[in-house]
C-alpha positions, 0 to 999 in steps of 0.5 A, a space after each residue: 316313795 312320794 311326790 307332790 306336784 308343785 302349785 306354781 309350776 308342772 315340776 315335783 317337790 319331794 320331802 327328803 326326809 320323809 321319802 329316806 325314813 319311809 323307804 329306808 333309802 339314801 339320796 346322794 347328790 352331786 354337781 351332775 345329778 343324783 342317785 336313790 339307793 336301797 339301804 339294804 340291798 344297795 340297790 340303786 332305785 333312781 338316777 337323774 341328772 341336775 338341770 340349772 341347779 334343780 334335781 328333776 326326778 325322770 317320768 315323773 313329771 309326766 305322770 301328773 295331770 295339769 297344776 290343780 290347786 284344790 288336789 293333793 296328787 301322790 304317786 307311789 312307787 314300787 322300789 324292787 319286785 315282791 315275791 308270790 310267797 310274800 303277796 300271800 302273806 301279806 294279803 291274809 293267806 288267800 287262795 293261790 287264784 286269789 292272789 293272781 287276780 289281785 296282783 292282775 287286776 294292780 298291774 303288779 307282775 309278781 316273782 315266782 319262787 324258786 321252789 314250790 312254796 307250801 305255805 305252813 300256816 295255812 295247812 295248820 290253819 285249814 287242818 280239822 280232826 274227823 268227828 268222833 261217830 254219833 253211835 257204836 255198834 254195842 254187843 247185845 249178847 254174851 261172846 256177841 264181839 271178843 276182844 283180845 291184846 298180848 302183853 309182854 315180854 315181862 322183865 321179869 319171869 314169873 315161878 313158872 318162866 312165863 314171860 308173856 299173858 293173852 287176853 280176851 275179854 267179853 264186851 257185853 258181860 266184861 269177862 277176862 280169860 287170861 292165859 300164860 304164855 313162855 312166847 308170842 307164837 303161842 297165841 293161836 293155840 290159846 285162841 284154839 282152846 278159848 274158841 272150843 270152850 265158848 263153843 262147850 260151855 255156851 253153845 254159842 260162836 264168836 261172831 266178832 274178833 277185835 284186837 290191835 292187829 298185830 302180827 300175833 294174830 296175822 301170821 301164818 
């Protein structure tokens, strides 16, 4: 809402059409005095009597310094409290402290919410991904890291009623050993045999075991 002070007199001219089309308000006028009221909500912003014909806006008048014809003063004012979720909106999203010391130092008290506002498009805003690493410990010899994955069950069995398969595959050379299972339990048995023949054939350990932990491979 904006008023003007008159040049000729400490009295306040208000702009009728502009004041209802900015505000989105309706003035209504009678013998006695008027009323401001929100389009919206149908609050009533502004009441005031009518005094020898004139229509004085209360505390208004008051607000303005001494007639001074080379200013143009305006005063503005705030027709309904404004919520913390709206301030942070309409400010750019800043910090919570931010908004505080903003509306502090306007003198504006603001509404606090209902409930614990969490506002979404900052948490979307200020999300980031952790970079990938710069390096990976690559093997460097042969059963140096083992990897292994389940697959099944099959839709379908195989001639033999195999259902499900096993794998370990060498990360340095990138041999497979594929082995055939009728279940999952079977898997430590198949790892068994696999250890004992690295060990036979290559005289060597497996120093490193990868797989997607399932519970194939922590159970008991």
């Amino acid at each position: 809402m904006t008023a003007q002070p008159c040049a000729s007199e400490n009295r306040v001219q208000l702009a009728m059409g502009k004041l209802c089309k900015e505000n989105n308000c309706s003035m209504i006028f009678d013998h006695f005095g008027f009323s401001i009221q929100d389009k919206v909500t149908k609050h009533v912003l502004l009441t005031g009597r009518s005094h020898s014909g004139l229509y004085p806006i209360p505390g208004v008048a008051a607000s303005f310094s001494p007639p001074n014809k080379a200013a143009n003063h305006e005063v503005a004012y705030l027709g309904q409290q404004v919520k913390f979720s709206l301030w942070h909106s309409r400010l750019g999203h800043p910090s919570n402290e931010v908004v505080h010391s903003m509306l502090k130092s306007a003198s504006l008290p603001p509404i606090v919410d209902s409930h614990p506002h969490i506002c979404q498009y900052c948490l979307s805003g200020k999300m980031r991904s952790l970079p990938f690493p710069t390096h990976h410990n690559k093997a460097v010899t042969p059963f140096h890291r083992i990897h292994s994955d389940v697959w099944g069950p099959s839709p379908c069995k195989s001639f033999q009623g195999y259902r499900y398969i096993v794998t370990f595959i060498d990360e340095f050379t990138g041999f497979s050993w594929i082995y055939p299972m009728f279940a999952k339990s079977e898997v430590f048995t198949h790892f068994m045999k696999f250890y004992a023949f690295v060990v036979n054939q290559f005289s060597v350990v497996i120093k490193y075991f990868q797989s997607d932990g399932g519970g194939e491979y922590v159970s008991n």
